[in-house]
PANUMI-537434 format. One line per 10 residues: for each residue x, y, z of N, C-alpha, C, O, CB. Coordinates in steps of 0.1 Angstrom, whole numbers, plus 5000, padded with zeros to 4 digits. Glycine has a CB too. Layout:
<pts>
X Y Z X Y Z X Y Z X Y Z X Y Z  ...
</pts>
This chain:
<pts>
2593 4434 2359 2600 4441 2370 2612 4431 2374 2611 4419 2374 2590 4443 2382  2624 4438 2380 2633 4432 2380 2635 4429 2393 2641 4437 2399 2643 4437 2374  2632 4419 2401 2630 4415 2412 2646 4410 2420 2651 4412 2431 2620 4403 2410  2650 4406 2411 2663 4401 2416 2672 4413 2420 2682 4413 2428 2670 4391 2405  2669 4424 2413 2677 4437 2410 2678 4445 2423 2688 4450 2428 2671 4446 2399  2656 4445 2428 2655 4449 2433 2655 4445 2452 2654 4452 2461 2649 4451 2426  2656 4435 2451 2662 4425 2464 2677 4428 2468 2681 4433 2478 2661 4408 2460  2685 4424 2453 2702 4430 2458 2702 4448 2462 2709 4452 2472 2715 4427 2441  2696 4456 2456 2696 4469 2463 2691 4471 2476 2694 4479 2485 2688 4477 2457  2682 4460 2478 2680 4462 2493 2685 4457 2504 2683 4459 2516 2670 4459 2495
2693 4448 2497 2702 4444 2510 2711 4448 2506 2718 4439 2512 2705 4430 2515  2722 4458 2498 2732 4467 2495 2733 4479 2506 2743 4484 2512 2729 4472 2480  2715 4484 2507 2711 4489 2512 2710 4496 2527 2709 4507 2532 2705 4485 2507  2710 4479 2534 2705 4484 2544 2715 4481 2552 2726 4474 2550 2693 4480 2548  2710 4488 2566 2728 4496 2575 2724 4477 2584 2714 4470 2583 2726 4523 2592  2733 4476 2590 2736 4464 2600 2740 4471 2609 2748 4480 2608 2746 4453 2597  2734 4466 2623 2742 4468 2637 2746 4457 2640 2741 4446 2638 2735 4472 2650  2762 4462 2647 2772 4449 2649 2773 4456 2665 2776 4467 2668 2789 4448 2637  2770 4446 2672 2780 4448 2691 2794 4443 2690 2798 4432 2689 2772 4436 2708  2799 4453 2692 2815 4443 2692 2819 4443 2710 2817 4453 2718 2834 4454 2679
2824 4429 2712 2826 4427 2723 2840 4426 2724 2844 4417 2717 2819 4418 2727  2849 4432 2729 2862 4431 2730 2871 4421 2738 2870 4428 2747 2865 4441 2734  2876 4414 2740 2884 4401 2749 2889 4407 2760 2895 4418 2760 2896 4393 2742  2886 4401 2770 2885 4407 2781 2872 4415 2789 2873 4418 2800 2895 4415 2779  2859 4418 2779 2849 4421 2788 2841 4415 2794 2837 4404 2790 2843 4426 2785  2837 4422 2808 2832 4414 2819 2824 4404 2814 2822 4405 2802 2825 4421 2828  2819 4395 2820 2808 4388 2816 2794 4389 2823 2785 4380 2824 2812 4376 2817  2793 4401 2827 2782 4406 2832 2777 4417 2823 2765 4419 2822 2784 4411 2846  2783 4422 2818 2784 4430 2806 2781 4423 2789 2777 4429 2778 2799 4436 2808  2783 4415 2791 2781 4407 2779 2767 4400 2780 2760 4395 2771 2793 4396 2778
2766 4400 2793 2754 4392 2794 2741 4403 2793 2729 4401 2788 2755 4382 2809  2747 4415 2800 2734 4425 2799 2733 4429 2784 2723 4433 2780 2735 4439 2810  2745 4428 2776 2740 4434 2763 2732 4423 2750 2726 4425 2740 2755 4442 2756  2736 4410 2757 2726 4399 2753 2717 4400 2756 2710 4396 2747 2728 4388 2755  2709 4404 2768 2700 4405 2775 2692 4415 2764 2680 4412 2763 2704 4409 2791  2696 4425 2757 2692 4439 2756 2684 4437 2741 2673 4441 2738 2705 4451 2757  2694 4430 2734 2693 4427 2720 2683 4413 2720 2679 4411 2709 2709 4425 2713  2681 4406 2727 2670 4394 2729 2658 4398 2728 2649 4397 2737 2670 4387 2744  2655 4403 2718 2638 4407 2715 2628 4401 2704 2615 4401 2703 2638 4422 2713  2636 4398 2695 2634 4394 2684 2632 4380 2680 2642 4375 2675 2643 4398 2679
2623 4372 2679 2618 4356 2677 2617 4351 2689 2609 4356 2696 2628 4346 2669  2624 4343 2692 2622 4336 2704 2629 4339 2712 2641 4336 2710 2622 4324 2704  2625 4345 2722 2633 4352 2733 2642 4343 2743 2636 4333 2746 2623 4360 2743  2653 4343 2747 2661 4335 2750 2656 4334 2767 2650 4345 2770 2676 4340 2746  2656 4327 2774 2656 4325 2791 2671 4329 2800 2682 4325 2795 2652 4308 2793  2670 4335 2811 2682 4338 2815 2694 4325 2812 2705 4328 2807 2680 4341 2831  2689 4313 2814 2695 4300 2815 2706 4298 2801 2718 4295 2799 2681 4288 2815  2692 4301 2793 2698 4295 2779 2709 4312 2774 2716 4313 2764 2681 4289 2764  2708 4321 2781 2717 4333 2774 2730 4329 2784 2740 4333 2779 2709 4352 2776  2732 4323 2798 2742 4322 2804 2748 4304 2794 2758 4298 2790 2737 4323 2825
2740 4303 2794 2745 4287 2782 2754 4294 2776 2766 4292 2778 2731 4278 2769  2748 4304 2766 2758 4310 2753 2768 4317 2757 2778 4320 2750 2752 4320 2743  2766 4321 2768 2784 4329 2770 2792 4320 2778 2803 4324 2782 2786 4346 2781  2790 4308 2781 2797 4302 2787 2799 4288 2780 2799 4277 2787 2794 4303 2800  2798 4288 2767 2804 4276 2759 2814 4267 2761 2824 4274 2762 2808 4280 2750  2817 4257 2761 2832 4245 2769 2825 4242 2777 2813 4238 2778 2848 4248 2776  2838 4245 2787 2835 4236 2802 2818 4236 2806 2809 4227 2806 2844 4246 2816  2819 4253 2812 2809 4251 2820 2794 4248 2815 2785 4245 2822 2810 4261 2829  2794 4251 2799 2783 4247 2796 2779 4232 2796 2768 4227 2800 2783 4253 2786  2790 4225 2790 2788 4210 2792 2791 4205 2804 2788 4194 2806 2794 4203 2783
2798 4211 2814 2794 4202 2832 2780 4208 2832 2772 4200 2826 2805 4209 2850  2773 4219 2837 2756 4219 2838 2749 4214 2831 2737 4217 2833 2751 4228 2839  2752 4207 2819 2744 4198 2810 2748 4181 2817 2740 4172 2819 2750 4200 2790  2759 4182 2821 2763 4168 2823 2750 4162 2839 2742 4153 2842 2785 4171 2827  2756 4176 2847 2743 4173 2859 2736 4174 2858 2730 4167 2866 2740 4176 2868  2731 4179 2851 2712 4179 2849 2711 4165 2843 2706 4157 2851 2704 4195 2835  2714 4159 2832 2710 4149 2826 2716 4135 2836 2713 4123 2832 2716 4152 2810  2722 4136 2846 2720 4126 2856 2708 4118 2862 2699 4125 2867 2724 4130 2865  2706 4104 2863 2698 4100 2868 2691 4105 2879 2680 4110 2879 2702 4092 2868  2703 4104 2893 2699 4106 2902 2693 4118 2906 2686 4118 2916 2706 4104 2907
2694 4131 2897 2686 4143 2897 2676 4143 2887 2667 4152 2885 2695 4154 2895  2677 4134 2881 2656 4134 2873 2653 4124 2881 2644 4130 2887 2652 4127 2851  2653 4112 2886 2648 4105 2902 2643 4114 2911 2631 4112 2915 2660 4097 2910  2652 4126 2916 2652 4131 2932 2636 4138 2925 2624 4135 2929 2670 4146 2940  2639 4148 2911 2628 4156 2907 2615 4148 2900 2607 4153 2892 2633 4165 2897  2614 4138 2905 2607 4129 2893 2603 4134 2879 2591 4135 2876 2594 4123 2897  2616 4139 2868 2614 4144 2856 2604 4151 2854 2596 4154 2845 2614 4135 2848  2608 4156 2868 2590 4171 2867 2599 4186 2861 2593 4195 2856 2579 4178 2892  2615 4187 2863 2618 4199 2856 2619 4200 2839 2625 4193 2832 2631 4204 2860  2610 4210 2837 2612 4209 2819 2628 4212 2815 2633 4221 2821 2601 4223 2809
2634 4205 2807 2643 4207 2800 2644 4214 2785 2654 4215 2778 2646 4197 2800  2633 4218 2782 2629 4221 2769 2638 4234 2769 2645 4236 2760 2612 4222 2766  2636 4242 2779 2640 4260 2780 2652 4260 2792 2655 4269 2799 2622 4272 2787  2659 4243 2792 2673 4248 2800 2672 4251 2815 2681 4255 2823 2680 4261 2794  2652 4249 2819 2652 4250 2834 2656 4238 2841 2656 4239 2853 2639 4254 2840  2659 4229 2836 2668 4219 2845 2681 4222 2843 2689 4214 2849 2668 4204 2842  2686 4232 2837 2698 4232 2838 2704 4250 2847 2715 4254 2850 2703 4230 2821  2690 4256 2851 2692 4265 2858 2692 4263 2875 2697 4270 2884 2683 4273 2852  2681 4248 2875 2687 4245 2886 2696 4245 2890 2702 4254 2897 2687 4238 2889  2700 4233 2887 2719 4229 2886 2728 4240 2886 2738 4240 2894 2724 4223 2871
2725 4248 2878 2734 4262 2886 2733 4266 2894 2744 4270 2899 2735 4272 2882  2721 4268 2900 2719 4276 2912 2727 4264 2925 2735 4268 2933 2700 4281 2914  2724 4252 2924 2730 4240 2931 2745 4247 2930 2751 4252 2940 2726 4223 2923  2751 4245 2917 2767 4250 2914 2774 4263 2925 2785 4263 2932 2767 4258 2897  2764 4272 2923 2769 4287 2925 2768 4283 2939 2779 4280 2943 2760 4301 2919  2758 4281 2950 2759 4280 2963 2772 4268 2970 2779 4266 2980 2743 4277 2966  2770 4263 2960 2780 4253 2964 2795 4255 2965 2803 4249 2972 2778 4244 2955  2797 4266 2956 2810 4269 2958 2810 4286 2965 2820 4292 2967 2818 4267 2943  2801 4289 2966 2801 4301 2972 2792 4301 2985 2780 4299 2985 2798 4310 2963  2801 4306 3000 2792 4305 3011 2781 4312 3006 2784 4322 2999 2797 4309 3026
2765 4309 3011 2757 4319 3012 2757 4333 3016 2750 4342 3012 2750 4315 3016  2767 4334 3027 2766 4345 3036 2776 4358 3030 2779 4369 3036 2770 4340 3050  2782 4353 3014 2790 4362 3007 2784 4363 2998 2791 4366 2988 2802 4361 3004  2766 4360 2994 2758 4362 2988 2758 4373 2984 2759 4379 2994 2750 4360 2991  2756 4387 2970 2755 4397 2967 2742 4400 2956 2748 4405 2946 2768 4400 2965  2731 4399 2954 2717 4403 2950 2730 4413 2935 2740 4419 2937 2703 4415 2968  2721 4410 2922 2710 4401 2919 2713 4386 2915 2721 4383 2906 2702 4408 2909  2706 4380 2920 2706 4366 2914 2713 4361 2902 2722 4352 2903 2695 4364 2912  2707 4368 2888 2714 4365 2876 2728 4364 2876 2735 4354 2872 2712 4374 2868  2732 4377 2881 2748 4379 2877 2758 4374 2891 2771 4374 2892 2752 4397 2873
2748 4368 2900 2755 4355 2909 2756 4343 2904 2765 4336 2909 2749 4352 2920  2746 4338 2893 2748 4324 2884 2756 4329 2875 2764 4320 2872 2734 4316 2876  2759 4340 2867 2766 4343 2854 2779 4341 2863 2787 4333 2858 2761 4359 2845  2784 4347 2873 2797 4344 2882 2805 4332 2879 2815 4329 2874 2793 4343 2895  2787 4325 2891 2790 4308 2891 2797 4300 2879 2806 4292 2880 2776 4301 2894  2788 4304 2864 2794 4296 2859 2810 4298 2852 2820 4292 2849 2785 4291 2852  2804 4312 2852 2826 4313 2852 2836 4307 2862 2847 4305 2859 2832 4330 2854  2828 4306 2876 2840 4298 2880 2843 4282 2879 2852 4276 2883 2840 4301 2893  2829 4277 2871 2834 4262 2868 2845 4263 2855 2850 4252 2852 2819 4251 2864  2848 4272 2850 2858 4272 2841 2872 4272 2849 2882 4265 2846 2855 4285 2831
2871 4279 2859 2884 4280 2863 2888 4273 2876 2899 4276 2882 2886 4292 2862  2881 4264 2879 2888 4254 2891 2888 4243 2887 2880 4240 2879 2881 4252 2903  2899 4232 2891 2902 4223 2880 2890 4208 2881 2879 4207 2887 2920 4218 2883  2896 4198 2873 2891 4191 2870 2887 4182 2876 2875 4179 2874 2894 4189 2863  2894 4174 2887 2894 4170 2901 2882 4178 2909 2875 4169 2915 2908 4172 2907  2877 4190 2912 2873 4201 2917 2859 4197 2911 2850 4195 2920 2881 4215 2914  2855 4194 2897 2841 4198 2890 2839 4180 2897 2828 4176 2902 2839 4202 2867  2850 4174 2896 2842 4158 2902 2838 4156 2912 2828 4149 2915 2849 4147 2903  2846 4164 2920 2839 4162 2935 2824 4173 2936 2815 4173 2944 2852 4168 2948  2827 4181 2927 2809 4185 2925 2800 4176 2922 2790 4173 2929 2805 4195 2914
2805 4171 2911 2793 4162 2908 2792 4147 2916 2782 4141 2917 2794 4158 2892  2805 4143 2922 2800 4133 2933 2794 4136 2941 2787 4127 2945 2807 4126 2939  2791 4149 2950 2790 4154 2961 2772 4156 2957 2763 4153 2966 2801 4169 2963  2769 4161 2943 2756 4162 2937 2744 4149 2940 2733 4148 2946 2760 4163 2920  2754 4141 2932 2748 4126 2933 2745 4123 2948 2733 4120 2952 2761 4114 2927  2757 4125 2956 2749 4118 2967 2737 4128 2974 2729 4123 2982 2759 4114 2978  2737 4140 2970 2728 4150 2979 2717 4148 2974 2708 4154 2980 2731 4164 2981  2711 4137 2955 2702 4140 2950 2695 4125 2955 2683 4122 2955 2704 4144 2935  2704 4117 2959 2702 4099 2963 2697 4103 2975 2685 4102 2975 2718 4085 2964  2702 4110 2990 2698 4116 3000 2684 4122 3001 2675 4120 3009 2706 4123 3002
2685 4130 2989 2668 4142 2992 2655 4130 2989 2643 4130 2993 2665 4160 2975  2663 4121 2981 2650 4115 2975 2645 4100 2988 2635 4094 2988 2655 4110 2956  2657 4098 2995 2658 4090 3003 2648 4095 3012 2639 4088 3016 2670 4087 3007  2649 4108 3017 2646 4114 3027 2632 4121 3026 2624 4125 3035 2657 4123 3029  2629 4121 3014 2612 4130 3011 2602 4125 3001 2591 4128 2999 2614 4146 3006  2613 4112 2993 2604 4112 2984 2601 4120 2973 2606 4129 2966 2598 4112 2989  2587 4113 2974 2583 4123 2965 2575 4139 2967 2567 4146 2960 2575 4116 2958  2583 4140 2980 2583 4154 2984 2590 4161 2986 2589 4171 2992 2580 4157 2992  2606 4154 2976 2616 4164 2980 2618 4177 2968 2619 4176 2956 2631 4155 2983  2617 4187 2976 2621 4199 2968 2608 4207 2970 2607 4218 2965 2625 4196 2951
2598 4202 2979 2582 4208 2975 2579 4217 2990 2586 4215 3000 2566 4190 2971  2574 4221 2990 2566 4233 3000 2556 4221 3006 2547 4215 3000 2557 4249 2991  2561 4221 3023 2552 4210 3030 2546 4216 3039 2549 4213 3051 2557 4198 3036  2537 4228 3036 2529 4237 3048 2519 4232 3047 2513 4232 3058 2527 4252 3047  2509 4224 3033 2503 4219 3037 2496 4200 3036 2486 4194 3033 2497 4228 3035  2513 4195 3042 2514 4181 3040 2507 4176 3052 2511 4179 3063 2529 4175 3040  2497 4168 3051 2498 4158 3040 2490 4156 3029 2490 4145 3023 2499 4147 3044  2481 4170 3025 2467 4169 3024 2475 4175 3006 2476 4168 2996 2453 4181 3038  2478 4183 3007 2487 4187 2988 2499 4187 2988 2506 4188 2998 2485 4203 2981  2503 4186 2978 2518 4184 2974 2521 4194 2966 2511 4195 2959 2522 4171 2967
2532 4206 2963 2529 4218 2955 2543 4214 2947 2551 4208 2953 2527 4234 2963  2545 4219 2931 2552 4219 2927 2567 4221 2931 2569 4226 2942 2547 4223 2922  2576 4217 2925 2588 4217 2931 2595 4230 2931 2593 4236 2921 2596 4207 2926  2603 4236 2941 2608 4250 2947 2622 4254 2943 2632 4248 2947 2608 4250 2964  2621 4262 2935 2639 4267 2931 2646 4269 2947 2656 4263 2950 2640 4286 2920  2639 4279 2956 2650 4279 2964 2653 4267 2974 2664 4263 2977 2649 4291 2972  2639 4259 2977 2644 4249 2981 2654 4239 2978 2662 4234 2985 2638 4246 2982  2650 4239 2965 2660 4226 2955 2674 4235 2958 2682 4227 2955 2655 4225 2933  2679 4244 2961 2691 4246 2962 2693 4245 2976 2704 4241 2979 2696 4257 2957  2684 4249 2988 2689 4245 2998 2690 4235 3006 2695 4235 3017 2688 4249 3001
2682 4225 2998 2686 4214 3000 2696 4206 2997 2701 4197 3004 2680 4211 2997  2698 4209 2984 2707 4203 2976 2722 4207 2978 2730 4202 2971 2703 4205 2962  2725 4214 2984 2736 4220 2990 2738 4216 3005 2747 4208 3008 2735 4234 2988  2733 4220 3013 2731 4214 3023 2736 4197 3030 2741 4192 3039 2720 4217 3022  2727 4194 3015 2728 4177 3021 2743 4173 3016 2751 4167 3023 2715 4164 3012  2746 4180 3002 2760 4178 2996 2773 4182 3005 2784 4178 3002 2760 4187 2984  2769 4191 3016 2783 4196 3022 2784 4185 3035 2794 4186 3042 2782 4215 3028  2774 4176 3038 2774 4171 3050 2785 4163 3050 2788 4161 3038 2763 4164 3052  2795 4156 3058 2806 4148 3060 2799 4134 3059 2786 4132 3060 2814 4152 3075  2809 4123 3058 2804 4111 3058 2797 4104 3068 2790 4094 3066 2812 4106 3056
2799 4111 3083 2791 4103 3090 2781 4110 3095 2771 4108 3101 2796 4097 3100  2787 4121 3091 2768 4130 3095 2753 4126 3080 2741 4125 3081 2772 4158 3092  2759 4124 3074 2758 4117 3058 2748 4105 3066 2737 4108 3070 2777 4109 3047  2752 4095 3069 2752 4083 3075 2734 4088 3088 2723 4084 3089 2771 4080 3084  2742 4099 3097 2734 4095 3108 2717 4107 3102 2708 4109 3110 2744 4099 3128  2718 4112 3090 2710 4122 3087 2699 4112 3078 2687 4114 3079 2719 4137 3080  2704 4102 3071 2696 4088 3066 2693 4079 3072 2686 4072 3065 2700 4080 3060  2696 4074 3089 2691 4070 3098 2682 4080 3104 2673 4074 3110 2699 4065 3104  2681 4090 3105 2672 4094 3106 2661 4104 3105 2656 4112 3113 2673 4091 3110  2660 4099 3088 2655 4105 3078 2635 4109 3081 2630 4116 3073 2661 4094 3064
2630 4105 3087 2618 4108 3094 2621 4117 3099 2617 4127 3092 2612 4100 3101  2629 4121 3114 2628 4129 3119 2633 4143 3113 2627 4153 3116 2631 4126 3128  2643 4143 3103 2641 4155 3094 2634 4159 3088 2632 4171 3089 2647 4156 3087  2623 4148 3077 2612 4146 3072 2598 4159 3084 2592 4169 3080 2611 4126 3073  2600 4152 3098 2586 4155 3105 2592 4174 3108 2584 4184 3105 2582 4142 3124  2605 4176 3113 2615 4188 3114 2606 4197 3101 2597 4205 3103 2635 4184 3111  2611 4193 3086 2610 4199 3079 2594 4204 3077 2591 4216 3073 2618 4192 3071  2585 4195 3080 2576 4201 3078 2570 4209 3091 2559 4215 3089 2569 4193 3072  2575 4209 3103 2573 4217 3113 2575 4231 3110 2568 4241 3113 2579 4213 3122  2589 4231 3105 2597 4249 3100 2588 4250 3089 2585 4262 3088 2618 4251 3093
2583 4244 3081 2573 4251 3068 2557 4255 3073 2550 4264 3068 2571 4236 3052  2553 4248 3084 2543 4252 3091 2543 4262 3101 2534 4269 3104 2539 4242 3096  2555 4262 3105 2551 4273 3121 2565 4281 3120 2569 4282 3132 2549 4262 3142  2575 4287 3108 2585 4292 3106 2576 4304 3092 2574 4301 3080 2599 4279 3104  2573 4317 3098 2570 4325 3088 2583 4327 3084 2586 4323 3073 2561 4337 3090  2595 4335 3091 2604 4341 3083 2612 4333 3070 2617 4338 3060 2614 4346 3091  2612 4312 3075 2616 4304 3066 2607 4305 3055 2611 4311 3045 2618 4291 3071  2596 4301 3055 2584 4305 3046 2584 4316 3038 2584 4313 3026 2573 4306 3053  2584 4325 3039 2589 4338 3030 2599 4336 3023 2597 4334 3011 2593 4349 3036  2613 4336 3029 2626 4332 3023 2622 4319 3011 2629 4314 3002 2637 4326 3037
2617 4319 3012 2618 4305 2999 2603 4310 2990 2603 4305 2979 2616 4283 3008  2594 4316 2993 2584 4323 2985 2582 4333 2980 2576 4334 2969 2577 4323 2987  2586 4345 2989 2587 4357 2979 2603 4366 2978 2612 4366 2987 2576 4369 2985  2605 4371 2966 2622 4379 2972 2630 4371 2969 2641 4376 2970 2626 4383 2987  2628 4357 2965 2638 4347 2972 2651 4348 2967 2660 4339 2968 2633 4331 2970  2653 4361 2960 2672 4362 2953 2675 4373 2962 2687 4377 2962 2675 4368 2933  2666 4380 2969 2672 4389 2981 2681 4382 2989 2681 4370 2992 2662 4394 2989  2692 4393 2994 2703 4386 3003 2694 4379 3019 2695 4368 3024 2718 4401 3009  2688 4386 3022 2682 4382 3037 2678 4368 3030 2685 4358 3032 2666 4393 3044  2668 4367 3022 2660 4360 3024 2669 4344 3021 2665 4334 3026 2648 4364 3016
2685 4346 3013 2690 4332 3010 2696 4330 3023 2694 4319 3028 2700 4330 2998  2704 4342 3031 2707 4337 3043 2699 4332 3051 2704 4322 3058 2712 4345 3049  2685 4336 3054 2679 4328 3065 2676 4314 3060 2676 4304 3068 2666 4334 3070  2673 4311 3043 2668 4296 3045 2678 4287 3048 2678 4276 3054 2662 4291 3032  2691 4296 3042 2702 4284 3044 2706 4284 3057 2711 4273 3058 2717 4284 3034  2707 4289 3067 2710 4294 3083 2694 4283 3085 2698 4275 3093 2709 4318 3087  2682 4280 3082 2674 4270 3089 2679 4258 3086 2682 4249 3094 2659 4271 3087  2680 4257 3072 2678 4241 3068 2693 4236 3074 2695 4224 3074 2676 4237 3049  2702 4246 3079 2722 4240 3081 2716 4240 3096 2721 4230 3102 2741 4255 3076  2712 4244 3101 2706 4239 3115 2698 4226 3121 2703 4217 3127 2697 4249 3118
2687 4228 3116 2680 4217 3113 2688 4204 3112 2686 4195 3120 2674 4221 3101  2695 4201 3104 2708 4190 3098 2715 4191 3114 2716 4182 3121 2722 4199 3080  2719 4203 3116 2729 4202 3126 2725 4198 3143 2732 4194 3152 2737 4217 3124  2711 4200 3145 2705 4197 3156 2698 4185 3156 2689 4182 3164 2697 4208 3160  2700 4174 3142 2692 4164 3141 2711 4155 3140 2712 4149 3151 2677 4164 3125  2715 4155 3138 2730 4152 3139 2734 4155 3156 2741 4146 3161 2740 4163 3127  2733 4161 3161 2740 4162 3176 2730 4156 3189 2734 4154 3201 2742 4180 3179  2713 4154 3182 2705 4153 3193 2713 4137 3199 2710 4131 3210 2684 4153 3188
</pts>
């Protein structure tokens, strides 16, 4: 039997689907038809399919911050990197950062697929002061909590629970937008934010929700970031 014969007929044979994507389509569109066709071997993670459409820049700045010291310190190298969830942080840190919360628009995904299109297009000066602004908000959280920063302290001091996507962004934003001497008087006095923070996780249900269920709903990012920019701002003025 002619095996070789019979192999080239079969790939002569068989039909191919091609997606053609044209230049110029959205990238929300690109991303849902990646999304669609992702079924086959190892299924890609939102992270790693926003990685592939956004090749250059912004793929290598959210590789660049994630692989910072000071953000495997703040996380004590507790986010896996294996599947790009340290690098989905970092986006979500990105996207809030350049976008107020309160022009937030649900769903989540295609608010990071945004985000990282706009690190392509603001300049280069612009991505540094991200990433200085990063550094110090990751030197801060860790100054400030330890090895509790990023974690759910409803029931501190007795467990410590793994580390919180929405927290880690509203934290991490938060501390990053502070000015230099609010910077200053928010590390002097870094207890009383510390004792603050775990008061709003104990006796604040609507903050508590916002960061545990829903948490890509619009309500729920406006209220955490509306507590924790308060919080900052009434520990700075007392």
């Amino acid at each position: 039997m002619n095996y070789q014969g019979a192999l080239q007929r079969k790939i002569e044979e068989t039909q191919i689907i091609a997606y053609i994507i044209q230049p110029g389509t959205p990238t929300n569109v690109k991303y849902n038809i990646f999304k669609r066709i992702n079924t086959g071997g190892l299924v890609l993670t939102p992270q790693e399919i926003r990685h592939a459409l956004n090749q250059g820049i912004p793929a290598r700045f959210v590789a660049e911050l994630a692989g910072l010291k000071e953000f495997i310190v703040a996380t004590e190298n507790r986010i896996n990197a294996a599947r790009m969830l340290d690098r989905e942080f970092v986006t979500r840190f990105v996207a809030f950062y350049l976008n107020e919360p309160n022009t937030y628009v649900p769903d989540l995904d295609s608010f990071l697929n945004k985000s990282m299109g706009q690190i392509n297009s603001i300049t280069e000066e612009e991505r540094q002061k991200i990433k200085s602004d990063f550094i110090d908000s990751m030197k801060l959280a860790y100054k400030i909590f330890n090895r509790w920063a990023f974690r759910k302290a409803d029931l501190y001091p007795d467990r410590r629970k793994p580390i919180n996507k929405a927290l880690f962004e509203v934290w991490a934003v938060n501390l990053a937008k502070l000015s230099g001497s609010k910077w200053n008087i928010i590390e002097k006095k870094k207890i009383e934010v510390f004792d603050r923070f775990v008061d709003l996780m104990k006796n604040d249900k609507l903050f508590n929700d916002s960061i545990t269920s829903g948490t890509g709903g619009r309500q729920q990012v406006i209220i955490r970031f509306e507590k924790i920019k308060k919080l900052l701002k009434d520990i700075c003025h007392d």
